[in-house]
C-alpha positions in Angstrom: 42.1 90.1 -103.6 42.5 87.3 -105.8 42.7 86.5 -109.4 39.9 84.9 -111.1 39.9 83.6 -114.9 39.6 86.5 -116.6 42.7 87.7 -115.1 41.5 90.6 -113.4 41.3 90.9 -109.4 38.0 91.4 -107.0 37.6 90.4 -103.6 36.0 86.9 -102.7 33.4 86.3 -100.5 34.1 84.4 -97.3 32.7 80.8 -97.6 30.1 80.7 -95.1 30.6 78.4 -91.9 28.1 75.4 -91.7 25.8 75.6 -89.4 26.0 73.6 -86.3 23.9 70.4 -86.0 21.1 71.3 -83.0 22.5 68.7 -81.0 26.1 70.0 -80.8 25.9 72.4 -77.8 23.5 69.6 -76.6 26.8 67.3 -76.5 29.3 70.1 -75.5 27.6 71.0 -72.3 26.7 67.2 -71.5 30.7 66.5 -71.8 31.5 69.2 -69.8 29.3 68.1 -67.3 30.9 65.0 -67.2 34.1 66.5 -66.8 33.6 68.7 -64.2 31.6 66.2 -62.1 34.6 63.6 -62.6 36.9 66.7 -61.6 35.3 66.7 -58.5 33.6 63.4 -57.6 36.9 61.2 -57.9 39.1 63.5 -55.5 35.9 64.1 -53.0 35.1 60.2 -53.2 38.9 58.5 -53.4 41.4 61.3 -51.9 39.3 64.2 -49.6 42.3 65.5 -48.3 43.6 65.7 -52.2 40.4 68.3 -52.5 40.1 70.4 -49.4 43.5 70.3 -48.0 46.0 70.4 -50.9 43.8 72.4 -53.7 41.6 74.4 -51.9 44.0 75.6 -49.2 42.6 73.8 -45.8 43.7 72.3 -43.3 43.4 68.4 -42.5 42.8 68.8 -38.9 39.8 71.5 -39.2 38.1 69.6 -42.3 37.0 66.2 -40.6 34.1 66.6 -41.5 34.4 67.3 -44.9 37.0 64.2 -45.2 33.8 62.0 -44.2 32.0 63.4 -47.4 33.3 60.5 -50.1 29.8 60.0 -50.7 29.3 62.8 -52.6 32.0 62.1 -54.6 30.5 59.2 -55.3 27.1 60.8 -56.2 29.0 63.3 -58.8 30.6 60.2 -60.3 27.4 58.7 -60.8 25.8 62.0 -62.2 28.7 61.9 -64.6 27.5 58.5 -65.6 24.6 59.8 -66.3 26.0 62.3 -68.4 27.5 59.7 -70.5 24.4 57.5 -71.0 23.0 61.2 -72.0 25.5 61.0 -74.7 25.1 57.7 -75.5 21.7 57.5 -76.6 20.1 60.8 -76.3 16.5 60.6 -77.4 14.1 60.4 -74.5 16.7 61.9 -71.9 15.2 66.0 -71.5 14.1 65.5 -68.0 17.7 63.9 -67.6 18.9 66.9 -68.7 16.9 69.3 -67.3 18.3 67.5 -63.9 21.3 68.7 -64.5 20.6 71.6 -65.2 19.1 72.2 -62.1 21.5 70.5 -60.1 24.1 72.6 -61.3 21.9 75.9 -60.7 21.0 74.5 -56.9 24.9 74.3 -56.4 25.1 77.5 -57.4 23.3 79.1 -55.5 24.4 77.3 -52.6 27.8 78.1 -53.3 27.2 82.0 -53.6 25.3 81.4 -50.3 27.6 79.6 -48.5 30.4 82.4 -49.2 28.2 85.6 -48.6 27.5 83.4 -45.4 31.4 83.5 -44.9 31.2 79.5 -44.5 34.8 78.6 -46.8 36.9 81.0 -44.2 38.9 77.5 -44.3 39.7 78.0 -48.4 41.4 80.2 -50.2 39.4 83.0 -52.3 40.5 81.4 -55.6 38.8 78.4 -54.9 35.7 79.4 -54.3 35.2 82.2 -56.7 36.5 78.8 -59.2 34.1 77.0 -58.4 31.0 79.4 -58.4 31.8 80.8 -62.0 32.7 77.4 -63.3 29.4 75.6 -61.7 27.5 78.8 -62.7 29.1 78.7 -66.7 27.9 75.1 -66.7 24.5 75.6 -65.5 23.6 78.4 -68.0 25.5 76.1 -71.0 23.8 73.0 -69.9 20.1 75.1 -69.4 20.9 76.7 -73.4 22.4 72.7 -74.5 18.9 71.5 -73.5 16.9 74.3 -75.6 19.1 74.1 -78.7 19.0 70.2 -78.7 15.3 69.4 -77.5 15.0 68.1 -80.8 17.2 65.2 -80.2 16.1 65.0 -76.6 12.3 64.7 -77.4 10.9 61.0 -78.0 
């Protein structure tokens, strides 16, 4: 309760929140995608053992092959990139977006797959349930970014 002019007291209304521009989740889940694909393309592509040995619980001398994956890192990097020219100048970039998006569901799935398929027995749990919700979070934000902002996507 507050007091107005007149001196007597009745309640204010909340001031409404502005509404947010349509290309503000557009942005959101774009950054995060940047960040999550630098998260993991600079360990994969400059320190592998930094990834799979130290974080995700492995062991150096079982995970040769995944030591010989830098290129991947360096494809995430470049995806992230991507992501920034995305933010840069958005107009034009839907199908851009819409890559990500299903890049980021395709990893998903191949993640759940690969862990029903008991294929990370050389990780700890933690690890991969991290990376399937965070991947899977990302997909659905970056799938609802591209619908709330395809005005600012579209030519």
């Amino acid at each position: 309760m507050t007091d107005n002019l007149e001196g007597s007291t009745t309640p204010q209304p909340a001031p409404k929140p502005e509404p947010l521009q349509p290309g503000t989740h557009l942005r959101l889940s774009v950054l995060i995608y940047v960040g999550i694909n630098v998260v993991y393309g600079l360990p994969i592509a400059l320190w592998p053992d930094l990834i799979w040995d130290t974080v995700a619980g492995g062991d150096s001398a079982e995970l040769v092959g995944l030591m010989s994956a830098r290129w991947a890192g360096a494809i995430l990097l470049a995806w992230a990139v991507g992501g920034l020219l995305v933010l840069t100048r958005p107009q034009g970039r839907q199908t851009m977006v819409t890559t990500f998006a299903l890049q980021t569901s395709f990893a998903t799935v191949a993640l759940i797959v690969s862990a029903l398929a008991d294929e990370f027995v050389w990780a700890d749990t933690w690890f991969v349930l991290f990376a399937i919700v965070a991947i899977g979070a990302e997909s659905l934000y970056l799938w609802y970014g591209r619908w709330a902002g395809r005005e600012v996507l579209s030519d």
